[in-house]
MARNU-425201 format. One line per field, with one value per residue: residue number from 0; residue in three letters; x, y, z of N, C-alpha, C, O in turn. Coordinates in nm, 3 decimals, always signed. Example, Ala and Ser with C-alpha at 12.3 -4.5 7.8 and 13.67 -1.06 7.14 Angstrom:
BEGIN
k <- c(0  1)
r <- c(ALA  SER)
npx <- c(+1.319  +1.285)
npy <- c(-0.569  -0.225)
npz <- c(+0.780  +0.708)
capx <- c(+1.230  +1.367)
capy <- c(-0.450  -0.106)
capz <- c(+0.780  +0.714)
cpx <- c(+1.320  +1.290)
cpy <- c(-0.330  +0.003)
cpz <- c(+0.780  +0.787)
opx <- c(+1.424  +1.341)
opy <- c(-0.332  +0.114)
opz <- c(+0.846  +0.804)
***
This chain:
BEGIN
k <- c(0  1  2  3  4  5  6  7  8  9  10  11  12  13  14  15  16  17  18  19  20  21  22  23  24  25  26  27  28  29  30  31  32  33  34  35  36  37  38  39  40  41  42  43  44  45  46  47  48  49  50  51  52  53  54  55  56  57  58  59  60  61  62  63  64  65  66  67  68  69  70  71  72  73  74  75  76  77  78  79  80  81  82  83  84  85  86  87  88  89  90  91  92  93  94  95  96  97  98  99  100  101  102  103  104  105  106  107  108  109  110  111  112  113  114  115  116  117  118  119  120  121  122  123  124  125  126  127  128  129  130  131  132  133  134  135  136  137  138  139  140  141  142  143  144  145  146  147  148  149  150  151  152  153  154  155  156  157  158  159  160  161  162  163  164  165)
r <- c(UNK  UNK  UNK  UNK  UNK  UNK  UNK  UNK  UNK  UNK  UNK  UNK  UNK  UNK  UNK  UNK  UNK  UNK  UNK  UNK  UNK  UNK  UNK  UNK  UNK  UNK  UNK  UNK  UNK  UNK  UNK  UNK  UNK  UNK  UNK  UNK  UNK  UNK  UNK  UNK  UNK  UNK  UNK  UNK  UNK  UNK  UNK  UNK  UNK  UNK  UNK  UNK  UNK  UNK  UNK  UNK  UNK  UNK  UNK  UNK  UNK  UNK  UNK  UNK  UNK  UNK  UNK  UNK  UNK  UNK  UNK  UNK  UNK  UNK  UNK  UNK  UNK  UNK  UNK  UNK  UNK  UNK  UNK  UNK  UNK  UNK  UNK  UNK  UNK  UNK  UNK  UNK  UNK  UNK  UNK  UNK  UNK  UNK  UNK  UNK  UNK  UNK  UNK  UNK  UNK  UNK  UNK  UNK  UNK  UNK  UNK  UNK  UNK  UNK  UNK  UNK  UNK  UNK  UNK  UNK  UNK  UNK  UNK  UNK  UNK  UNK  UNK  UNK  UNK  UNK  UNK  UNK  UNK  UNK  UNK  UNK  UNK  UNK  UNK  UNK  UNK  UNK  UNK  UNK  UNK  UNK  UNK  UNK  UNK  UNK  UNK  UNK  UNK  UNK  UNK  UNK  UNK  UNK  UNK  UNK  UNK  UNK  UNK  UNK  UNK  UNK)
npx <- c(-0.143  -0.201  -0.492  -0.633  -0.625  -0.756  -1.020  -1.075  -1.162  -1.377  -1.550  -1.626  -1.794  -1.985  -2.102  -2.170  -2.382  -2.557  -2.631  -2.476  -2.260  -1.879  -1.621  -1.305  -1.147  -0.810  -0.467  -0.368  -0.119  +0.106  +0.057  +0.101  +0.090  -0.069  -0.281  -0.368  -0.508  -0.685  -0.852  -0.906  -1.027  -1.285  -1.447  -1.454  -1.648  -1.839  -1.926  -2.212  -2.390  -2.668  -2.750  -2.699  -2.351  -2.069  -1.763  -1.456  -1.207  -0.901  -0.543  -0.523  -0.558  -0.717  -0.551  -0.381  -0.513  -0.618  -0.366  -0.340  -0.503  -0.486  -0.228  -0.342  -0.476  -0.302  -0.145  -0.365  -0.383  -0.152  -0.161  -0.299  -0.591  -0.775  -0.885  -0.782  -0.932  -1.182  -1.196  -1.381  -1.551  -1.713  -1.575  -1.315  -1.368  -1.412  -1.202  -1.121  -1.113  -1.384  -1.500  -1.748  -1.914  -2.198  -2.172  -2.074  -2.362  -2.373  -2.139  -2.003  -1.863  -1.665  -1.605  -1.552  -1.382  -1.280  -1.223  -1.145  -0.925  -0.781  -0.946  -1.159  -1.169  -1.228  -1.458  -1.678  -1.715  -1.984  -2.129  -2.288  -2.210  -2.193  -2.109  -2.044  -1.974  -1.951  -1.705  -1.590  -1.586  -1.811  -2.034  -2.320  -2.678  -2.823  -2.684  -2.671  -2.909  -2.963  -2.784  -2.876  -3.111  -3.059  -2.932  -3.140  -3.298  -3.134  -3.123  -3.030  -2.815  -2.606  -2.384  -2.532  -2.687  -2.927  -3.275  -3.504  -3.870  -4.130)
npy <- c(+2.578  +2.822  +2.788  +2.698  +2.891  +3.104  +2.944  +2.944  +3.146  +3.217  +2.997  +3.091  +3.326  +3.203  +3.045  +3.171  +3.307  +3.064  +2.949  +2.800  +2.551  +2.542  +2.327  +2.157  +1.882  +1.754  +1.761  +2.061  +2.191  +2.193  +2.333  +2.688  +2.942  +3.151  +3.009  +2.817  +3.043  +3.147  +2.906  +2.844  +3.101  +3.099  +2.841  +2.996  +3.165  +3.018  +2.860  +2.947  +2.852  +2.744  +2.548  +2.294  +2.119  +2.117  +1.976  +1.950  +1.753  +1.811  +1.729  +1.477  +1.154  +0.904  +0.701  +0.934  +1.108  +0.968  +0.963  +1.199  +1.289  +1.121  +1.231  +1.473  +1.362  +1.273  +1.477  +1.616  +1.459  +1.484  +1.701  +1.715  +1.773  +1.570  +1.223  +0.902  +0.748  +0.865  +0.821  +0.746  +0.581  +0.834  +1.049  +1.021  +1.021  +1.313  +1.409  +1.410  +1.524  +1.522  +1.600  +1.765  +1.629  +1.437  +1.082  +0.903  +0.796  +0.591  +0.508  +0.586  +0.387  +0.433  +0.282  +0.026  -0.043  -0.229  -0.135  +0.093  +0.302  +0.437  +0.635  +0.796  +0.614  +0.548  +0.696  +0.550  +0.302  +0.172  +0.223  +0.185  +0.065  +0.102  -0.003  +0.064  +0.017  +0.211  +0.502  +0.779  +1.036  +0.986  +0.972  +0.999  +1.207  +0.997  +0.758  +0.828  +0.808  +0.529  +0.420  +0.518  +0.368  +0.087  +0.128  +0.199  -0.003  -0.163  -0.357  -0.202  -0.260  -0.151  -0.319  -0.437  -0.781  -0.903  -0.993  -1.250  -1.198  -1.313)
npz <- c(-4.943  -4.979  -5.086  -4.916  -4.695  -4.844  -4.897  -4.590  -4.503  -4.667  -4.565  -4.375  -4.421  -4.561  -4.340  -4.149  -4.286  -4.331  -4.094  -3.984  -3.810  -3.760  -3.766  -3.721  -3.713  -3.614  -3.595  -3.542  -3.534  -3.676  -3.861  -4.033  -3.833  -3.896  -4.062  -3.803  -3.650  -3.859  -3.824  -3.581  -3.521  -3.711  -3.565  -3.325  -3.394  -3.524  -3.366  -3.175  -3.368  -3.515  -3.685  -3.946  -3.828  -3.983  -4.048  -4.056  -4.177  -4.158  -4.154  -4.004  -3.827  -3.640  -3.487  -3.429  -3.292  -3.068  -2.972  -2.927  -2.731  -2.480  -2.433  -2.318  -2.126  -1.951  -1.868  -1.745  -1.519  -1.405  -1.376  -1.136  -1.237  -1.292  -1.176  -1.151  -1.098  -1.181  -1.443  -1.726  -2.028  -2.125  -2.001  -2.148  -2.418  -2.388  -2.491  -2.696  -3.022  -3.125  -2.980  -2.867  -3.049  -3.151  -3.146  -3.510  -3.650  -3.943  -4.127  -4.461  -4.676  -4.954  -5.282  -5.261  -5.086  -4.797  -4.494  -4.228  -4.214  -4.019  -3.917  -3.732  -3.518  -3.267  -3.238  -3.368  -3.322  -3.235  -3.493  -3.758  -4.093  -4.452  -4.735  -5.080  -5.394  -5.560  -5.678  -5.469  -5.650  -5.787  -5.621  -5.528  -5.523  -5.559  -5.478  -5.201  -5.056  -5.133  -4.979  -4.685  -4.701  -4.653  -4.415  -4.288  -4.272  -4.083  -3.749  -3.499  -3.207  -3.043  -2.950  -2.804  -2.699  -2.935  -2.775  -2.799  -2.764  -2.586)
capx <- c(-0.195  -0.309  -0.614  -0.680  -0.658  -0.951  -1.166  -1.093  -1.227  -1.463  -1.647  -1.661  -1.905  -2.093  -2.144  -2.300  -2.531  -2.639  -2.656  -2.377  -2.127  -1.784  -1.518  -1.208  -1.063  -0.691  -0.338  -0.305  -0.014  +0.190  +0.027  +0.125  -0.006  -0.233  -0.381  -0.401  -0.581  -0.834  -0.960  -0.971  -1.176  -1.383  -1.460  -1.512  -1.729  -1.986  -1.994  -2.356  -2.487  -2.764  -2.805  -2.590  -2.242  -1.978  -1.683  -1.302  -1.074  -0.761  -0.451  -0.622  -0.595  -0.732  -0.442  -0.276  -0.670  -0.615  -0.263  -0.289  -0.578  -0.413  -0.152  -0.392  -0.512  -0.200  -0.107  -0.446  -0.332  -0.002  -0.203  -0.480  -0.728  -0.842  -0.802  -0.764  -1.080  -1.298  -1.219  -1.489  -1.533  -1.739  -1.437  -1.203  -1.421  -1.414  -1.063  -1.087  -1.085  -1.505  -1.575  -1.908  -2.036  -2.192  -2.089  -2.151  -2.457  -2.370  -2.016  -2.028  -1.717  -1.692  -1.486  -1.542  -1.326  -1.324  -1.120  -1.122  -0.832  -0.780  -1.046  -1.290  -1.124  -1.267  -1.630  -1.719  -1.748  -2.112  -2.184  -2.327  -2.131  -2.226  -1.996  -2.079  -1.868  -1.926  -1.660  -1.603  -1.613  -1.947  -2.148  -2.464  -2.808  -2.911  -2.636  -2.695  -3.053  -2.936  -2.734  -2.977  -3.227  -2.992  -2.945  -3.297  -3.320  -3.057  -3.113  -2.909  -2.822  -2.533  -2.347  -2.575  -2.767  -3.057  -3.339  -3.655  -3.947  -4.250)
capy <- c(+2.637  +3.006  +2.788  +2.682  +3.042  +3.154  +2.876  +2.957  +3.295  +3.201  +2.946  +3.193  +3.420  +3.086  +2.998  +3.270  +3.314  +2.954  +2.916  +2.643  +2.540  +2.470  +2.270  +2.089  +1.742  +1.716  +1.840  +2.176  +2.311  +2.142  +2.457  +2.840  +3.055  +3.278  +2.945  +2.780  +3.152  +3.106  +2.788  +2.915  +3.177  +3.021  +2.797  +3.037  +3.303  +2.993  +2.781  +2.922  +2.858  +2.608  +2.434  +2.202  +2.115  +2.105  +1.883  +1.947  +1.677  +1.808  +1.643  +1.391  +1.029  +0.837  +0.726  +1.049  +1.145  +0.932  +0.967  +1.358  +1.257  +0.998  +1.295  +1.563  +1.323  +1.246  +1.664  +1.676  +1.396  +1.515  +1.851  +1.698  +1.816  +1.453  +1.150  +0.741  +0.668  +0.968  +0.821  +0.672  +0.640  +0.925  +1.109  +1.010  +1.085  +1.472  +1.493  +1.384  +1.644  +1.511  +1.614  +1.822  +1.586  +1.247  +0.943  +0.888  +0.663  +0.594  +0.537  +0.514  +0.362  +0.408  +0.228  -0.093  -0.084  -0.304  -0.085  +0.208  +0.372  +0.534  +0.739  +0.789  +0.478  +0.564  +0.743  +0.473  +0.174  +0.152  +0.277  +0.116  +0.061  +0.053  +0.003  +0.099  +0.014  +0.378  +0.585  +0.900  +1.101  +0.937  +0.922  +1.160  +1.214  +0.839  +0.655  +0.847  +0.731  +0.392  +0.402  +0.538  +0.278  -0.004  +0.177  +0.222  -0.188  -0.234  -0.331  -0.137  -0.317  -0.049  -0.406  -0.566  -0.922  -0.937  -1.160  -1.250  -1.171  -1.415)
capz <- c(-4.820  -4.974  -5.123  -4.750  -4.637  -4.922  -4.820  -4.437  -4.494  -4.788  -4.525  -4.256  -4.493  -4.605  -4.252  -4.067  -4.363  -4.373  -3.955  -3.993  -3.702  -3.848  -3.631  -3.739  -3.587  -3.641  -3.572  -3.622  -3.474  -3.768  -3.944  -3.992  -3.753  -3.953  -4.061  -3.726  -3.636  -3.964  -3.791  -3.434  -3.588  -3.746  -3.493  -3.247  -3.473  -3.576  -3.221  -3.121  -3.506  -3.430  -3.807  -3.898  -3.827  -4.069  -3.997  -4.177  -4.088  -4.211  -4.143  -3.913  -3.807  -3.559  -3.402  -3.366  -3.225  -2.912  -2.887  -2.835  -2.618  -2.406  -2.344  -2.282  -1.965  -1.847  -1.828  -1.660  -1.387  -1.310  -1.230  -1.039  -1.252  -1.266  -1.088  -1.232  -1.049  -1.268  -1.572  -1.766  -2.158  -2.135  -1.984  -2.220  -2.548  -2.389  -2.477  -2.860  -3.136  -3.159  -2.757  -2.857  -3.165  -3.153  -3.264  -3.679  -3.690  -4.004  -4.161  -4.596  -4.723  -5.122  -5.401  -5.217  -5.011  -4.651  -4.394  -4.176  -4.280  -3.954  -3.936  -3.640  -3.467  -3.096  -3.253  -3.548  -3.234  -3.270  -3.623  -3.863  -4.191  -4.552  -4.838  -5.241  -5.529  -5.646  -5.667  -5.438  -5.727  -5.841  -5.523  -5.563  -5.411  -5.554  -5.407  -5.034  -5.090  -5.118  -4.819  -4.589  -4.749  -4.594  -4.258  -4.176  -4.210  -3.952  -3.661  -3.386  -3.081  -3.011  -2.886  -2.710  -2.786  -2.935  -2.720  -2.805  -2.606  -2.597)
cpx <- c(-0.265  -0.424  -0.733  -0.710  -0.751  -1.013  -1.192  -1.188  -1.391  -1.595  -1.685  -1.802  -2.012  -2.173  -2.209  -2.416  -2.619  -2.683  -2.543  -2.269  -1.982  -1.700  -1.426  -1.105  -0.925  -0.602  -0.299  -0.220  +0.093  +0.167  +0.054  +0.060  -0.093  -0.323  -0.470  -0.538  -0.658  -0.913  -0.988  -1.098  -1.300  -1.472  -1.534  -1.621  -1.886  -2.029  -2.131  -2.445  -2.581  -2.824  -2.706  -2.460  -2.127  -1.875  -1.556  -1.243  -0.954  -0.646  -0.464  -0.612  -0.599  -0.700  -0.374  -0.373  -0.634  -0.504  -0.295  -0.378  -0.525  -0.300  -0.191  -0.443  -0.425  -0.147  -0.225  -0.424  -0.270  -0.048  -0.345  -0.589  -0.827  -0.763  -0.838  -0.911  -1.208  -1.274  -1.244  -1.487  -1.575  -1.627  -1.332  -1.249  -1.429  -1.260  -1.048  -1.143  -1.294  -1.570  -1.691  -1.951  -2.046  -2.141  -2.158  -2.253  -2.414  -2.211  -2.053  -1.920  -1.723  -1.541  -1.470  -1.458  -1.333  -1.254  -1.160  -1.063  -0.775  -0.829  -1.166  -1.256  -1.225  -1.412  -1.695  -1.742  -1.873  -2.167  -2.196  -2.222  -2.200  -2.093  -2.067  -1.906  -1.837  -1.819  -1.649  -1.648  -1.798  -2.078  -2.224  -2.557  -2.869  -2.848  -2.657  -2.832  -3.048  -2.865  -2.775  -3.122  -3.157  -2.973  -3.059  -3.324  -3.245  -3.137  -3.023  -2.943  -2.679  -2.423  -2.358  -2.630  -2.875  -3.131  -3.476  -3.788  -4.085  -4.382)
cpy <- c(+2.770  +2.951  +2.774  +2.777  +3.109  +3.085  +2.885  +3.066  +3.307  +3.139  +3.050  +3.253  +3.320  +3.024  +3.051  +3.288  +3.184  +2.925  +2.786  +2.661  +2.457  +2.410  +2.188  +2.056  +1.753  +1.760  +1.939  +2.259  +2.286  +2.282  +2.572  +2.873  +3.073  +3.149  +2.884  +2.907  +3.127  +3.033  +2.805  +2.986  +3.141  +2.941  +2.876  +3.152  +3.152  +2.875  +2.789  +2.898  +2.689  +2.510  +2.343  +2.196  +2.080  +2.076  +1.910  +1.849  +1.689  +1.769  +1.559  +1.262  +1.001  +0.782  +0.851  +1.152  +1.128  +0.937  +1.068  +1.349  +1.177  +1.106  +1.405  +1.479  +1.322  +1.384  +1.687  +1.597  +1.422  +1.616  +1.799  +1.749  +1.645  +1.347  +0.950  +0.679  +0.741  +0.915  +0.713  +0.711  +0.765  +1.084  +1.130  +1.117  +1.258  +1.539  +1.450  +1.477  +1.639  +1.573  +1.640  +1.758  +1.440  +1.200  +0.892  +0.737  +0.534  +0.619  +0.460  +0.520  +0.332  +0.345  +0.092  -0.139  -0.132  -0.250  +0.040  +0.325  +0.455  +0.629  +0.675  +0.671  +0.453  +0.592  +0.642  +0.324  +0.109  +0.205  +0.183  +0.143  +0.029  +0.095  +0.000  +0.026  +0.156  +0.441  +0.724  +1.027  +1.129  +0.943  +1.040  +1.080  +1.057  +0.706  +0.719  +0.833  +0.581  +0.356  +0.419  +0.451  +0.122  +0.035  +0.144  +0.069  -0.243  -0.259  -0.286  -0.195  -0.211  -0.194  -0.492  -0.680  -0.921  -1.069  -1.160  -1.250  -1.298  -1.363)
cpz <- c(-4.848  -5.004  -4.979  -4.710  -4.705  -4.853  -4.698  -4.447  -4.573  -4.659  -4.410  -4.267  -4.515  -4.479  -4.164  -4.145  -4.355  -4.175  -3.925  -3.878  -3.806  -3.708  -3.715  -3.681  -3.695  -3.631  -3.589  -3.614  -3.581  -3.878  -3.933  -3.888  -3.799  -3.995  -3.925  -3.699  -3.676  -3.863  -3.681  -3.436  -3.650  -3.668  -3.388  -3.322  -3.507  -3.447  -3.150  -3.241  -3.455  -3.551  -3.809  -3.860  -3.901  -4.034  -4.096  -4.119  -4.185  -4.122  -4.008  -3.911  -3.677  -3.480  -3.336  -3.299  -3.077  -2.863  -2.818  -2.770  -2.506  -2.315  -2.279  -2.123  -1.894  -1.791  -1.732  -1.527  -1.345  -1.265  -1.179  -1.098  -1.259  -1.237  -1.192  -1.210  -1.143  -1.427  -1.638  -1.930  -2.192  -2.135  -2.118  -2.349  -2.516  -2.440  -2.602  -2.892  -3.136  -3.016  -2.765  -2.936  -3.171  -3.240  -3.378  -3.622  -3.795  -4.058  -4.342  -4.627  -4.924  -5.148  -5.335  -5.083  -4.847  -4.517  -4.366  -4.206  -4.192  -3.923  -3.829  -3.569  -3.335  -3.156  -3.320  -3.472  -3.264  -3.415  -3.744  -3.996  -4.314  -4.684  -4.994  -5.303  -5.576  -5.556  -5.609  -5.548  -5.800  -5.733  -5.485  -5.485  -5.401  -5.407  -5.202  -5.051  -5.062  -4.959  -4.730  -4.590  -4.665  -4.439  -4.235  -4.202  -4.130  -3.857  -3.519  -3.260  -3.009  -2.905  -2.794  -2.799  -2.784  -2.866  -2.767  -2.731  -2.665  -2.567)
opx <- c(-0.354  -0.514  -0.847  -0.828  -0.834  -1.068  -1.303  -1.296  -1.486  -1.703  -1.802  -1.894  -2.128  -2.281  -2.298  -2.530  -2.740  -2.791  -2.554  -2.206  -1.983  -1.713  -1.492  -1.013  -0.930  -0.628  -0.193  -0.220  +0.184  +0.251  +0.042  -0.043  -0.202  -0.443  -0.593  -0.654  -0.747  -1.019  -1.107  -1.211  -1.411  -1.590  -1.649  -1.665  -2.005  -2.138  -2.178  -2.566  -2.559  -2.911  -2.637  -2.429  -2.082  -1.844  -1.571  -1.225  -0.916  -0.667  -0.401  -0.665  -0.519  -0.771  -0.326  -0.332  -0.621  -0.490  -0.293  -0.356  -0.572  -0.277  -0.117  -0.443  -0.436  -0.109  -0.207  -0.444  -0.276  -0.020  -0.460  -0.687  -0.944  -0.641  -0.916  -0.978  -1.312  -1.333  -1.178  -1.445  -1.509  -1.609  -1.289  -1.205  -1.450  -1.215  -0.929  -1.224  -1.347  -1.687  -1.770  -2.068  -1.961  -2.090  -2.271  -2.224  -2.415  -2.158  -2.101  -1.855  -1.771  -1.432  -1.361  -1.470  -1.399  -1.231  -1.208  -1.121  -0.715  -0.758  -1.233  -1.360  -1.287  -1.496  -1.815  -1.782  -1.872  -2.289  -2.108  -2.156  -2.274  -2.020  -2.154  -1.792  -1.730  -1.815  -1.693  -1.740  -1.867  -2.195  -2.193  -2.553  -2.929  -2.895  -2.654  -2.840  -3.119  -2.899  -2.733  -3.215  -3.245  -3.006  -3.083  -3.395  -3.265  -3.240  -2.957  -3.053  -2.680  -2.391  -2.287  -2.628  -2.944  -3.096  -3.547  -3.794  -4.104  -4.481)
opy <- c(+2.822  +3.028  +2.813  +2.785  +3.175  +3.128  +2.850  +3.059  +3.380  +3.198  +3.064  +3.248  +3.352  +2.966  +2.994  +3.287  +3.192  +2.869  +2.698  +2.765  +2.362  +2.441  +2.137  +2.117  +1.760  +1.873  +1.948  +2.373  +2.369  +2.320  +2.609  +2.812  +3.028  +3.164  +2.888  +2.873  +3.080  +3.077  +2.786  +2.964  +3.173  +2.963  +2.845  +3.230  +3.184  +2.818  +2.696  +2.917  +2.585  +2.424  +2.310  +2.315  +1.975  +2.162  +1.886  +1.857  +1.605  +1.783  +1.597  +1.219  +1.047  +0.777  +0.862  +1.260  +1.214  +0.923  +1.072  +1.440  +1.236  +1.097  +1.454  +1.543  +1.360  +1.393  +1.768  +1.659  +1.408  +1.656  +1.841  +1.774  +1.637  +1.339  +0.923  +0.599  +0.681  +0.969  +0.609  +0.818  +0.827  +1.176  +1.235  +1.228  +1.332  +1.653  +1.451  +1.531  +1.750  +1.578  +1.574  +1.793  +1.352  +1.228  +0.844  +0.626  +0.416  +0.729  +0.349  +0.625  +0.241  +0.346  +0.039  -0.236  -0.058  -0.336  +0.108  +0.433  +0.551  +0.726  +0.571  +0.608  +0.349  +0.508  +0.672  +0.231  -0.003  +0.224  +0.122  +0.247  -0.069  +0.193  -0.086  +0.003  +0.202  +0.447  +0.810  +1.104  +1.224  +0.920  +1.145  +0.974  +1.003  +0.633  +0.644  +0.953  +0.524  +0.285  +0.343  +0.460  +0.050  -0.045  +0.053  +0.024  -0.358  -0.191  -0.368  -0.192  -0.220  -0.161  -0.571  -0.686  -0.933  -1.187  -1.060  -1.316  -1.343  -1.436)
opz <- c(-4.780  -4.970  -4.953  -4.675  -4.642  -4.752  -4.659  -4.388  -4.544  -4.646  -4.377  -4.185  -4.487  -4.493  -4.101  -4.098  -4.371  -4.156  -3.840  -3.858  -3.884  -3.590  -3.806  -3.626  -3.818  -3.672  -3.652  -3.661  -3.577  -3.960  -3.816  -3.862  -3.765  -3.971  -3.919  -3.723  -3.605  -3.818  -3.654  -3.391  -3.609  -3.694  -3.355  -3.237  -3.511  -3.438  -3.085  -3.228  -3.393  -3.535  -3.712  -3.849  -3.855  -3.951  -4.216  -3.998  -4.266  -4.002  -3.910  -4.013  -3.596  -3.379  -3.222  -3.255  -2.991  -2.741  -2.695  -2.690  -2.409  -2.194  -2.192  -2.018  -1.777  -1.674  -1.641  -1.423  -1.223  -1.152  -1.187  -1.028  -1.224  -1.250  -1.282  -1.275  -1.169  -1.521  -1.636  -1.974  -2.275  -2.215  -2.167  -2.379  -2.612  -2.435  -2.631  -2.816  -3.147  -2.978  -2.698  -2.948  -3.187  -3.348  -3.371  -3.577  -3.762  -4.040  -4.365  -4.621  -4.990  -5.091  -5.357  -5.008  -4.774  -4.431  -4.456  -4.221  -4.240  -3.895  -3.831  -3.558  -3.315  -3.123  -3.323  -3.541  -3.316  -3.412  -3.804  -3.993  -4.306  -4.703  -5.008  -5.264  -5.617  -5.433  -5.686  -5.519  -5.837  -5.763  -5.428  -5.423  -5.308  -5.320  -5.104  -5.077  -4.980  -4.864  -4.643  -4.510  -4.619  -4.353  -4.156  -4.112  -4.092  -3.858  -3.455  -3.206  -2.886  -2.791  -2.731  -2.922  -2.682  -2.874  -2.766  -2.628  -2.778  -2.573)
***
């Protein structure tokens, strides 16, 4: 955890210089304080940065995504802040750890493997999927080349049926 607390502080400095938004999906009350703090901070110090967004998912799954979502609605029903009839997927997805960042286009699964793993369960609905043999360790500028070379030949129907027009 002290290497966590450098890099909390470390990205802080890396992130105002570069314009970068940081945010991190996943449980963090299981964590010290002063770390929980770090990531608050953080969070709130690069929220108006307008380049990209930088994503941590530490101690994070997908299940335990929608549970603590699932209970964050039900605390907001018992106090009337919303009602059974207002809630729409849109709704819901405001109460996962992702609320402000779309849904991955794009999901690359290395080392072959054919599974989720719990990860992004609710965001990853519509997303395209590509799978490598290469190794996490191994997967450089060629192989995300390759993978974005297979995306852009999808076609995205986002779950509807393709028809043909005449």
């Amino acid at each position: 955890m002290q290497l966590f607390r450098y890099y909390t502080k470390r990205l802080l400095k890396i992130a105002r210089e570069s314009n970068v938004r940081v945010k991190m999906i996943g449980e963090r009350s299981r964590f010290a304080a002063d770390i929980v703090e770090g990531i608050n901070q953080l969070e709130e110090q690069t929220k108006e940065n307008t380049g990209l967004t930088f994503i941590i998912a530490v101690n994070y799954g997908g299940r335990d995504e929608i549970t603590r979502a699932v209970r964050k609605v039900m605390a907001d029903c018992k106090e009337g802040k919303i009602s059974e009839e207002e809630m729409t997927e849109a709704v819901f997805a405001s109460y996962l750890d992702t609320a402000d960042i779309p849904d991955p286009d794009l999901l690359i699964r290395t080392s072959g493997e054919l599974r989720l793993s719990n990860y992004l369960l609710w965001q990853l609905a519509y997303s395209e999927l590509y799978v490598t043999d290469c190794l996490w360790p191994d997967f450089n500028k060629e192989e995300l080349i390759e993978a974005i070379r297979h995306y852009s030949r999808r076609d995205r129907r986002y779950g509807g049926v393709k028809t043909e027009t005449k």
